[in-house]
N, C-alpha and C positions, 0 to 999 in steps of 0.2 A: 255929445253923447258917445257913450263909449261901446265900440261892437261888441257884440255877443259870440262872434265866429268863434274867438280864442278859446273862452271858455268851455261852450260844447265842443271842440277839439277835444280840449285838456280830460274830460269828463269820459271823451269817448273813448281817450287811451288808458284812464284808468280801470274802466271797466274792461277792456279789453286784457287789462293786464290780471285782472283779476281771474276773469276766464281760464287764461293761458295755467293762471296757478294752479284754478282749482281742480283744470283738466291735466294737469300735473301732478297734482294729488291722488286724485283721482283714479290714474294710472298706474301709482305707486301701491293704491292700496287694493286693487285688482291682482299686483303683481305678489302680494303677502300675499292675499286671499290664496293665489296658486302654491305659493310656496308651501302657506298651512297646510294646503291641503294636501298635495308632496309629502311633506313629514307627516301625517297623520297616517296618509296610505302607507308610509315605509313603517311608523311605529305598528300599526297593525299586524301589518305582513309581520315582524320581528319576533311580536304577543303570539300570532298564529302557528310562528314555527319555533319557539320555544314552548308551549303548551303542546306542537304536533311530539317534538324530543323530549316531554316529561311523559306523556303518555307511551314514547316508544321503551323509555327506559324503565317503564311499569312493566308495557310487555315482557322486556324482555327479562325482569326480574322474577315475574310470576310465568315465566317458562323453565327460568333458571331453575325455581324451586322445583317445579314438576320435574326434569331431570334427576334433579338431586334426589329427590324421593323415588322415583324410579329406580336409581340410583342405591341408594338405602333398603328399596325393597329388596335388589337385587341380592345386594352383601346379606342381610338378614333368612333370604330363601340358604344362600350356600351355605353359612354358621348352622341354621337349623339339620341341614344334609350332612354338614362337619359332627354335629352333635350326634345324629341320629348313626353315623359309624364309628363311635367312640371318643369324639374331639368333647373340647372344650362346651359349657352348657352357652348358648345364643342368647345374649341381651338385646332389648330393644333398643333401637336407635333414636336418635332425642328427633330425629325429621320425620320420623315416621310418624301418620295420625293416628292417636287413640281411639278407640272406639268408645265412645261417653259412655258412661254409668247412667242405667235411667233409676229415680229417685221415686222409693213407693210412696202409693198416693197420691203422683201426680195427676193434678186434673189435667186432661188435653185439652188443647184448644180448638176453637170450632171450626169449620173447615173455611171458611172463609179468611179468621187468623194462619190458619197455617197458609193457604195461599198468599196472605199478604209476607209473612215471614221470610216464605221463598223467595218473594219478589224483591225483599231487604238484602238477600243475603251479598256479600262481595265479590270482587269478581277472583278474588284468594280462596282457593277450598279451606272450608270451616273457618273464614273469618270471619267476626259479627260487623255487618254494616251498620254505624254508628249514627244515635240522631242529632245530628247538628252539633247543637253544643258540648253535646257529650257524646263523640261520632268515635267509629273507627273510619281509618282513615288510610289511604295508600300512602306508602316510604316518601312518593314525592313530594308529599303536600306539610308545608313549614307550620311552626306552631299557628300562624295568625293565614294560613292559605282557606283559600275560596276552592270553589268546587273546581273538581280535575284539578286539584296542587294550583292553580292562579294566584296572584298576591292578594292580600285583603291587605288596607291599611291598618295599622296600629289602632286598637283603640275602639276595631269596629265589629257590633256583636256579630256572631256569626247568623248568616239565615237557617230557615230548615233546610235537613239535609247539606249542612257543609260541615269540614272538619272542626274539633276543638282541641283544646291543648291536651285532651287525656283520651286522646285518640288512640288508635291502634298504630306501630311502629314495626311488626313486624309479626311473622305467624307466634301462639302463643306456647308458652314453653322451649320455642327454640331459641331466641335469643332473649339477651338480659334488657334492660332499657334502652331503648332507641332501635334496638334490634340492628344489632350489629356484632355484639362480643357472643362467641358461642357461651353456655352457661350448665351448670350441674344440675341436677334433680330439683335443689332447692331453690332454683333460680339465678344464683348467682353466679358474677363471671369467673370461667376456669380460668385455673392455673396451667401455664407448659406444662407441668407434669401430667394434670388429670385431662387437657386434651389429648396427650399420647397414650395416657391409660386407656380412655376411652370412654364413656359417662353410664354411671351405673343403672340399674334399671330402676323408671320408674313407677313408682310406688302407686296404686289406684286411689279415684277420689274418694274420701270417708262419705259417706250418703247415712243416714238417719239409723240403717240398718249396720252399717258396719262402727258406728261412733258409741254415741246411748241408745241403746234398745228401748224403742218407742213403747210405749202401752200396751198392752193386749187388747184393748177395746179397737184401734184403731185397727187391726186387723178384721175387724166387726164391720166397718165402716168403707171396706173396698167397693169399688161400683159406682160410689153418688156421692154427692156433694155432705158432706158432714155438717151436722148443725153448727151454731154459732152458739159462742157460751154467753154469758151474763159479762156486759159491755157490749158485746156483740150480741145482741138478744137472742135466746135461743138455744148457746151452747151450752155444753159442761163445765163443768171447775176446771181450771189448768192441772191440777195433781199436786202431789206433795212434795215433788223435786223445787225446792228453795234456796235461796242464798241467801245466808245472813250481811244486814246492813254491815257495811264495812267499817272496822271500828277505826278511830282516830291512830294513826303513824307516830314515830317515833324519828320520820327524818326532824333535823334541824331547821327550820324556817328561814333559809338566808335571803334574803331580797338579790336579787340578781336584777343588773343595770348592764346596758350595753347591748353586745353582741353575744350571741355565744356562739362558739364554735367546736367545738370538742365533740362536737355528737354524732361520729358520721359511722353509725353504725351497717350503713349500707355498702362501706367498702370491705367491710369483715368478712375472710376467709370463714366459710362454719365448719370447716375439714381443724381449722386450728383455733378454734376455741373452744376453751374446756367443759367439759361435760353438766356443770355445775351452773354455767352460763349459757345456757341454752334449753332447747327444746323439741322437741322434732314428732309431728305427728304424720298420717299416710305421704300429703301432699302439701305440707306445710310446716313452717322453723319458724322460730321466736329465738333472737340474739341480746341477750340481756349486757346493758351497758356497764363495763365494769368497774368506773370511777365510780358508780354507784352502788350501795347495796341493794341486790335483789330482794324485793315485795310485792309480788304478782306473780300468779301463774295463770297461763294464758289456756284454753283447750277449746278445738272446735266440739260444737253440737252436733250442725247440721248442715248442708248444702243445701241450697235452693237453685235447683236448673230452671232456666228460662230459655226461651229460643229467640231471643234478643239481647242486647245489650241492658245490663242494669242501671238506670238513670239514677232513683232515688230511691233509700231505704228511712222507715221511719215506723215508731214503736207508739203505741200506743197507750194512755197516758197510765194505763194501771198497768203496761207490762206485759201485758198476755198474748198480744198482737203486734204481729212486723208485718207494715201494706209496702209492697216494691212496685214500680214504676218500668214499667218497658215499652216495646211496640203495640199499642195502640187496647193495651189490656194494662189492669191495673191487679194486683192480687193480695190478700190476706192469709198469711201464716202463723199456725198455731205456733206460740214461742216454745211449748213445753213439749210436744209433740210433732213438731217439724212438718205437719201437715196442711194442704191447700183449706183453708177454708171455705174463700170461695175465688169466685173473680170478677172482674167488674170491667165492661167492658159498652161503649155507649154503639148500639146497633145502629144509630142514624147519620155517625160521622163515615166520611167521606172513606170509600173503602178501596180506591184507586191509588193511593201514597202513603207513606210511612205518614205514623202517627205517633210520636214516641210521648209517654207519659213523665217531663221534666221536675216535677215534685208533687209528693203525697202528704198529706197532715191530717192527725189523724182531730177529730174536737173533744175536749176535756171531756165530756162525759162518755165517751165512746160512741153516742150512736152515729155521727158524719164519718163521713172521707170527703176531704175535696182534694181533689187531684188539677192539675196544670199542665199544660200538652201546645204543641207546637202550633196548634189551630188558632193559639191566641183566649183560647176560651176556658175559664174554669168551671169543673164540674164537682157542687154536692150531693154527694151520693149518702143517700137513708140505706143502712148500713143492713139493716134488719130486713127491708123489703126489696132491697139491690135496686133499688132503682134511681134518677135522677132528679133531686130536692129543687135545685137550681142550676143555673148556668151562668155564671155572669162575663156578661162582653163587656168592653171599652177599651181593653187593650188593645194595640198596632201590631205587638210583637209577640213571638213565643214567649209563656208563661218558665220563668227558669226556678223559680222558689216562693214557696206559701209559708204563713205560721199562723197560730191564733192567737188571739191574747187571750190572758189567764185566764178570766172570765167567761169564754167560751161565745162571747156575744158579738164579735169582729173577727173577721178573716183578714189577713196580712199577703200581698204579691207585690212580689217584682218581676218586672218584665224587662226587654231587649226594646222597648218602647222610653227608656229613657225615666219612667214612673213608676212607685210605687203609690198601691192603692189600697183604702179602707174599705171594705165588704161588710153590709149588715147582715150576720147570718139569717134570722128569719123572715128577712124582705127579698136580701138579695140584692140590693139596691147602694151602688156607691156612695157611699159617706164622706172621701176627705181622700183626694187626689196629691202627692208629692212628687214635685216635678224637677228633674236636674236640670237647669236651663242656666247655672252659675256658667261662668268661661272655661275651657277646656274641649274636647275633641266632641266633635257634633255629635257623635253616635256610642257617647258611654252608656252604655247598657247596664241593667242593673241586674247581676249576678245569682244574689241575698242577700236575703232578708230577715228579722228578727224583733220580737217584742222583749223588751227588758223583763226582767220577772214581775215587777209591780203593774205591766202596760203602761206606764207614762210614755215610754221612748221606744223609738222607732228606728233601729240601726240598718243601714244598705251595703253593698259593697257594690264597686262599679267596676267597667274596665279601663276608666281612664286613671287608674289607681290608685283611687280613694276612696275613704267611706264617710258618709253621710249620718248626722243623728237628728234627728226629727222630732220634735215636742206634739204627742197626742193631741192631748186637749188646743191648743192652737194653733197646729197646724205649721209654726214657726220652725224653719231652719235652726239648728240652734250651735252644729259646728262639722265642721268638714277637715280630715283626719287624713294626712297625710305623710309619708312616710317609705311605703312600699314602692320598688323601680320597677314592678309590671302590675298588670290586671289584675286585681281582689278578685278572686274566685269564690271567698265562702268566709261569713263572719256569726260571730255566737255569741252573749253575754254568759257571764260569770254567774252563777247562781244566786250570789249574795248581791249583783245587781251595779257591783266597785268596778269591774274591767271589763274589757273585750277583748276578744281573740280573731284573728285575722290569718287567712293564709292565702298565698299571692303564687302569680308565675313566675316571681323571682326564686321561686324554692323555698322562701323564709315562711316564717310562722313570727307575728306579735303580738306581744300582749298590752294594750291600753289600759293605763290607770284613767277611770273617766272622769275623776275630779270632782269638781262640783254638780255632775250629772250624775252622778252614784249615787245609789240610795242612799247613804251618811256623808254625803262631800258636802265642803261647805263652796259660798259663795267665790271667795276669792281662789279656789283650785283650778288647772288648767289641765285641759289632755293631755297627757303625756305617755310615751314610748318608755313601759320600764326594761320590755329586753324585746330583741330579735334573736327567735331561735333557729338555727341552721343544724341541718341533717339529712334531708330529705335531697336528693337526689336529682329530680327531674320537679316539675308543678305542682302545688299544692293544692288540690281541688277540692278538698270539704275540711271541714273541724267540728269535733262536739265535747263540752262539756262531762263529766261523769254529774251525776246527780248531788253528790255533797260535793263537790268544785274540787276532791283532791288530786283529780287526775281530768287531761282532756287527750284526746285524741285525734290524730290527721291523716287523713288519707291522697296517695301521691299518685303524678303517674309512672313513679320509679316501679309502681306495683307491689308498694309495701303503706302498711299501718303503723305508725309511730304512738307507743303513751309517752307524753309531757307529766312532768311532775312543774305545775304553777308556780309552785311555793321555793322552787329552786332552778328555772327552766333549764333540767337537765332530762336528758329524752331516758326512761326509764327500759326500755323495749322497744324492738322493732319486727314485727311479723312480716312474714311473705305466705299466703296462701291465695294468691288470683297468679292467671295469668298475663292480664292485659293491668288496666290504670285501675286505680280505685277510684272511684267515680266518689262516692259517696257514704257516710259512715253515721250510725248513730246509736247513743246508748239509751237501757233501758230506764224509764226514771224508776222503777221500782225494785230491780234485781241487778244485781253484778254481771249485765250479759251488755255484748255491742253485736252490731250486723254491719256487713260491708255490702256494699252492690259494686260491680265492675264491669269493665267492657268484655271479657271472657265472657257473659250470659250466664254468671253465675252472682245469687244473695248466698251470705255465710253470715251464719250465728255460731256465736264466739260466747265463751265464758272467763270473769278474770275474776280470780278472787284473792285476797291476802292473804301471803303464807303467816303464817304463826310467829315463824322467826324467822328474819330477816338475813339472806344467803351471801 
């Protein structure tokens, strides 16, 4: 019989050996655990004291200013005392703040709006604190920064309350984009010469009363809220001021492929372009592209102040009404008369934080608004008795764009939730959820949104740089459109239902042939890129159509409005009248007018209409 001793030896040492390892191991991974924790403490401490150096160098830039202005006031007191004993007449100085034009008619806001307003404001005298996705935003903070300038990843929608790419860059009217180059009357960057000259004075903003002379009724109408016309139940006729439908052009239809680049009408001197090629009203220039022949003249109507930042501008569907989007009020303007109709404003949300209103739409027959706000919740509002129709929840994120389909019987949103969703107007009730969950950056957010003109199709943009087309009826992905090298900000269909238009933070603007998803494409067509247009300056943040598809328009946050001519993407004009980004732009479907809203706290109504013969 063979002993057993050996064995249990053999047994006990390899258990023992095991031990030794795992208390080996063991030790090792104790001794990471300290290390990680080591590095994490140093990365913190690193985060803490580069956030403590972007916030010093805030300070000290928003002291800077205040000197400077000081500064400015100083020189501007002694020129007046130079003037006032026979010198030279005193101009103002571009540092110095204006004092705003107030715009008649305005309805005030209720004293609770204006405490919250205060509570918005920045910590820059007169700068508008921006909401989230469409923020102002201090110098330090990078296109894709989190709050207090920190890094966001690529890719990731913004929260409420943090900056966006068409953010604020620097105080308004003093410097050009990025807010760095000093800049003329019109905006744009000086030349050596004209900073030694010195910058000419400028010019006041055009208001309602110094542009077209409003009605005589509306001086009837001071004191109270004006009635609503017919679309808006209740009001008057808009008046006899018309624009005729713009008749069919005379350019060439040349198919443009590729890139283009030719358009960079935002590096143009307007000291040295000819009279003939331009435009110039109180507080605003229109530079006409000169490869092309002039067929537009552009002219403001009217300003719209706001004591917020302008999110979203949108017309309503006969024309007669522009509803704009701000801190936590939403408003309706007469288009013919420039006046507040009413405003709209839900008394039961939360009145301790900014509430910015990120898109307004108005419903085909006029009597809705449903508006979309950082709260995640969309509000429709019965237009005629101001009050709230529904509300609908289910989204995670702020609401960043609504539309309806033609029919007027579904509501269209994207949200920063990753989805867009179907609304039944008269229930209220989610219909048909679209969800990005393809592969790409976990938190593409969804920009906008759009119904094709038939409503079969459902176009997105996102931020992980693509755009998405969605088949109504079932619900089916049907192709995902890629191209652009940053975030899709803002996409539009073609009226005839053939293309889509795209504009991105790469600066570019594209046009998609949608192939077999077009209203007459046949089976075997594919998406395709028939050009990328380049001109714009700094981010592309909205695009619309004109109503007969001859003309679309973009708004940047270089702080200019660009017209595209489709039919040859060659940029036919480029206006500057904001001072901060244009947030968002849109035309009327019934008259030759567009509106801008931007981060300066001002909506503009604009008229363009074809010249006769072509300059």
């Amino acid at each position: 019989m063979v002993p057993s001793a050996p064995l249990s030896s053999r047994v006990t040492e390899l258990l023992e050996g095991l031990r030794a390892e795992y208390d080996a191991l063991n030790q090792e991974a104790s001794n990471m655990r300290l290390f990680k924790d080591e590095y994490e403490q140093r990365i913190n401490s690193q985060i803490s004291e580069i956030q403590a150096v972007q916030q010093n160098l805030y300070e000290l830039e928003r002291a800077h200013h205040k000197i400077r202005q000081q500064y400015e006031e100083e020189i501007m007191r002694l020129r007046r005392e130079l003037e006032a004993r026979g010198g030279p007449v005193a101009t103002p100085s571009p540092f110095l703040q204006q004092p705003p034009q107030q715009q008649p008619h305005q309805v005030p806001l209720p004293p609770q709006h204006q405490q919250q307003v205060a509570m918005s404001q920045p910590h820059s005298a007169g700068m508008p604190h921006g909401p989230g996705m469409y923020s102002g935003m201090p110098p330090t903070s990078g296109p894709h920064g989190g709050p207090n300038g920190s890094g966001m990843l690529h890719g990731q929608p913004p929260m409420a309350g943090e900056p966006h790419p068409g953010a604020y860059m620097g105080p308004p009217g003093q410097y050009g984009p990025g807010g760095a180059v000093p800049v003329n009357p019109h905006g744009q960057p000086m030349t050596p010469q004209q900073q030694a000259a010195g910058i000419k004075d400028r010019k006041p903003v055009m208001t309602p009363s110094q542009g077209l002379p409003p009605p005589s009724h509306q001086q009837q109408q001071q004191g109270g809220l004006p009635p609503m016309s017919q679309g808006l139940p209740g009001s008057s006729q808009m008046g006899n001021r018309q624009t005729p439908t713009q008749p069919p052009r005379s350019v060439a239809m040349v198919p443009a492929r590729g890139v283009v680049t030719d358009n960079q009408l935002a590096d143009m001197d307007l000291e040295m372009v000819p009279a003939n090629m331009k435009r110039e009203g109180a507080d605003w220039f229109v530079i006409y592209n000169p490869k092309v022949p002039r067929l537009l003249n552009i002219e403001n109507l009217f300003t719209l102040e706001h004591n917020s930042v302008v999110c979203c501008v949108k017309f309503s569907n006969d024309g007669k009404y522009l509803a704009t989007g701000c801190n936590r009020v939403t408003q309706i303007w007469n288009v013919a008369t420039g006046a507040n109709e009413c405003m709209l404003a839900d008394k039961t949300a939360t009145k301790d934080i900014d509430l910015y209103i990120r898109a307004v739409c108005f419903s085909p027959d006029g009597k809705y608004l449903v508006t979309g706000a950082e709260d995640k919740q969309i509000r429709v509002w019965d237009i005629q008795k101001r009050t709230i129709q529904h509300v609908l929840t289910g989204h995670d994120q702020d609401i960043y764009s609504l539309d309806f389909s033609p029919d007027g019987s579904t509501i269209l949103s994207g949200s920063g939730d990753r989805t867009v969703r179907l609304w039944n107007l008269e229930s209220g009730k989610e219909v048909c959820k679209f969800t990005i969950d393809d592969m790409g950056p976990r938190d593409a957010g969804v920009t906008s949104v759009a119904f094709s003109p038939n409503g079969k199709l459902v176009a997105a943009s996102s931020l992980d740089k693509m755009i998405r087309l969605w088949e109504v009826s079932s619900g089916n992905l049907l192709e995902r459109i890629d191209g652009h090298k940053d975030s899709v900000y803002a996409v539009a269909f073609s009226p005839d239902g053939q293309s889509l238009l795209s504009g991105s933070l790469d600066k570019t603007l594209r046009i998609w042939d949608l192939g077999r998803f077009g209203s007459s494409g046949r089976s075997s067509d594919r998406v395709t890129a028939r050009s990328t247009l380049v001109g714009h300056k700094d981010f592309v943040l909205s695009v619309a159509y004109s109503p007969d598809g001859n003309w679309f328009v973009s708004g940047s946050k270089d702080r200019g409005v660009q017209f595209w001519d489709p039919r040859t993407s060659q940029t036919q004009c480029m206006l500057q009248g904001h001072k901060n980004s244009v947030i968002s732009v849109a035309l009327s479907p019934t008259q030759m007018y567009f509106a801008t809203g931007s981060g300066d706290c001002r909506a503009r109504i604009w008229s363009y209409e074809t010249l006769p013969t072509p300059m």
